[in-house]
N, C-alpha and C positions, 0 to 999 in steps of 0.2 A: 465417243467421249465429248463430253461440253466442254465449254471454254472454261469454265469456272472448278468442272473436277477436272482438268489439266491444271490449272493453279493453286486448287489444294494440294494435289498431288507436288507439284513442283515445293510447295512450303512446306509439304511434311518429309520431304527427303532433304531441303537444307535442314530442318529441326532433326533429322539424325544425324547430317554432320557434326552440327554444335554440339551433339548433347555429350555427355563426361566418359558416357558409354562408348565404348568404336563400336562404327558399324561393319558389322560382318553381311559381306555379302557374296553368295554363291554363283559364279558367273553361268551362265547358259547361254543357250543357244540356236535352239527352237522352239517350238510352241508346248511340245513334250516335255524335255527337259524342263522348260520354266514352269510348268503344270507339278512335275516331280517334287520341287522345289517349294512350291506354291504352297502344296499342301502341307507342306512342315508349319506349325504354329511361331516358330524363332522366324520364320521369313520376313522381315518389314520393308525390303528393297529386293528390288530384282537389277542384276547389271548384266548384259551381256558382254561378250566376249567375240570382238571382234575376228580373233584371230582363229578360233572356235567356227564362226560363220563361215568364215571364207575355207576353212578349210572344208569344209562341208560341202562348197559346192564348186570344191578343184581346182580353188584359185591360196597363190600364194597371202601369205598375211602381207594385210596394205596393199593389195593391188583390185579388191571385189568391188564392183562398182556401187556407188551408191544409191542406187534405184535399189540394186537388189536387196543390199543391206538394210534399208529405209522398209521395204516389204517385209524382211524377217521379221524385224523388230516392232515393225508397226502391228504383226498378226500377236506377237508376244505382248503387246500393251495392252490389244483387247483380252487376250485370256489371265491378265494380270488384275484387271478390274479396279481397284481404288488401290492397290499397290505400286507405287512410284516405280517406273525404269528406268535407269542410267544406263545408256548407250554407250558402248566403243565405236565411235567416228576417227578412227584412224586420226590421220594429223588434220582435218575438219575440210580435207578436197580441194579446189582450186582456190575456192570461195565460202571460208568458214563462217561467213556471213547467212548465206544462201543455205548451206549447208543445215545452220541450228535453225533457220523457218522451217525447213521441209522436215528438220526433226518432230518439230514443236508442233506441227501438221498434223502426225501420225500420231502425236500422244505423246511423246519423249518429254521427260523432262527432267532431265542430267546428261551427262558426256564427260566421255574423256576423249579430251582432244592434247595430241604429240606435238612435241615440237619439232620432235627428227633433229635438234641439236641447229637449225638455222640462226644465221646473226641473232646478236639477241634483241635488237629495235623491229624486225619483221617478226617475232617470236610475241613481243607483247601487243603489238598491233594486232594480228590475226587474234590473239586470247579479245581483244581489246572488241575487234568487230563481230565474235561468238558472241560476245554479253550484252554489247547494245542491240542486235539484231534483237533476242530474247527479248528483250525491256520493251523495242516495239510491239514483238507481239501478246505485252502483257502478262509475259509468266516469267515467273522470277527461279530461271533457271540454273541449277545445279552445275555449273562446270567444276567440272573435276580436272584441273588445266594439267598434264604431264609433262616435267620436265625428263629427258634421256640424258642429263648430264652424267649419270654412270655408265647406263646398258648404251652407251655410243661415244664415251670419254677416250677411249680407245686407253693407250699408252701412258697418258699424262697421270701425274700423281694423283692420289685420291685425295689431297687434300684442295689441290683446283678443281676436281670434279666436286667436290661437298662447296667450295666457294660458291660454285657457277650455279649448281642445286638452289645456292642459298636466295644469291640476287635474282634468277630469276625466277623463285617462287614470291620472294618479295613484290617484285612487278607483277606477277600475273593476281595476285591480290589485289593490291591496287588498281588494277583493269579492270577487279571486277567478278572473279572467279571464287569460287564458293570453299575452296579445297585446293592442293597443291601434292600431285601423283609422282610421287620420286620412286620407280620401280626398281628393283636391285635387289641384290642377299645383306638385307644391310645389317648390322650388329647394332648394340645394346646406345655403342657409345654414337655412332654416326645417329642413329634416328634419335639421340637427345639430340643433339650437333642441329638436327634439320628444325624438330618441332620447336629449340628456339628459336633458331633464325627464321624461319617464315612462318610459322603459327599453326595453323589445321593443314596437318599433313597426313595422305594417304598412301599406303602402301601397299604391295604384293606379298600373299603368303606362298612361299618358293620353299623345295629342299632346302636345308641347311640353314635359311631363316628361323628368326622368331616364329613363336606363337604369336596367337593373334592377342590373348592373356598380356602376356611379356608385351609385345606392342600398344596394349592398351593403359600397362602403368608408365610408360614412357609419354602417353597424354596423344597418343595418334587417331584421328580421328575416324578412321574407314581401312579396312584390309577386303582386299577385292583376291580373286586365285585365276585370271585371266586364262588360257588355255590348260591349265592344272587340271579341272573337273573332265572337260573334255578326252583328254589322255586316261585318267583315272576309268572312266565310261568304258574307253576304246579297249583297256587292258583288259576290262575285266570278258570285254568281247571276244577280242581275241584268244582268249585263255579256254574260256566255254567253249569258242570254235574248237579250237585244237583238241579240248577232251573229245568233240563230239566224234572228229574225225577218228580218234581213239576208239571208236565204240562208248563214250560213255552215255551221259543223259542229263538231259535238261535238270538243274539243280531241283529239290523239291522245297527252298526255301524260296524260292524266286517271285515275286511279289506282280501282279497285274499292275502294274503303273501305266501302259496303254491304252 
């Protein structure tokens, strides 16, 4: 990849955040998978899924190193070709600085980086030091900044966790972040609630949420399904196994995708 189609690339994936459209994007997780993917004509972003990788290769989510993580995704950029991919980097490693060069190394150009709920002055600095690192290296990166003020609010009312949502989507925009990842089962009323109070808001499409439809007339900019495909994949695995153990047989609708 050149420096220059890593920067187109990186401008035509913010130009799908802004646009009126949400972007729908199908997470994966290796080189197959995103190939699966790939070949759907609706594809215009590829995201992986962090928690998809590492579960792949035996490690708990948030704990897979990021060499190896940097490798997956780096193999999925080259079979992605002028297709933008936004990376799950867990909460952006020791040094979320370092962390989006070696992204941006391999081709990456977006992320979702967590906050894991830390103070909120070290929560906008880290978003802070993700988007200047980027700007050195010239491409005008997609951070997709995550706040967990629900999926880790624990007990406290939903209405400080929708506060906490709010100011620190506010600042991680102001830092500099392209999008603001409020993950949860959220309803009709919270996700107006977010997308005014912080602006271009992204979400997860989970059981018992919205459509991605329904979250698009509420004016949300990106729905991602994070370890959902994955599961989905697995089931349909384990289901075939089980027939086969059955005696049964390989379905005859089953399509070459490898």
């Amino acid at each position: 990849m050149t420096e220059n189609n890593t920067t187109d690339r990186a401008r035509r994936l913010r130009e799908l955040h802004a646009a009126s459209e949400i972007l729908r994007v199908v997470n994966v997780w290796d080189v197959i998978s995103a190939k699966a993917v790939l070949a759907l004509p609706e594809t215009k972003a590829i995201a992986t899924a962090g928690h998809s990788i590492a579960a792949s290769f035996g490690y708990d989510d948030g704990t897979i190193p990021l060499e190896l993580t940097l490798d997956v995704v780096g193999r999925i950029v080259s079979a992605a070709g002028e297709v933008p991919v936004s990376a799950d980097l867990d909460d952006g490693y020791a040094d979320p600085a370092d962390t989006v060069r070696r992204a941006v190394g391999v081709g990456i150009v977006g992320a979702n980086i967590e906050d894991r709920l830390r103070p909120f002055d070290e929560s906008v600095s880290r978003v802070s030091a993700a988007v200047r690192a980027a700007e050195a290296e010239g491409v005008p990166f997609a951070l997709n900044a995550r706040t967990d003020a629900f999926v880790r609010g624990g007990d406290r009312p939903a209405a400080d966790s929708l506060a906490d949502a709010i100011a620190r989507g506010r600042a991680y925009l102001d830092a500099g972040a392209d999008v603001v990842f409020v993950p949860g089962v959220l309803d009709a009323e919270t996700t107006a609630a977010l997308v005014e109070g912080i602006g271009r808001v992204s979400v997860i499409g989970l059981p018992g949420a919205l459509t991605a439809g329904e979250y698009e007339k509420l004016g949300v900019a990106r729905i991602s399904y994070g370890p959902l495909t994955q599961r989905v994949a697995l089931t349909a695995f384990q289901d075939v196994a089980k027939s086969l153990y059955a005696d049964g047989a390989i379905p005859e609708s089953t399509r070459a995708l490898n």
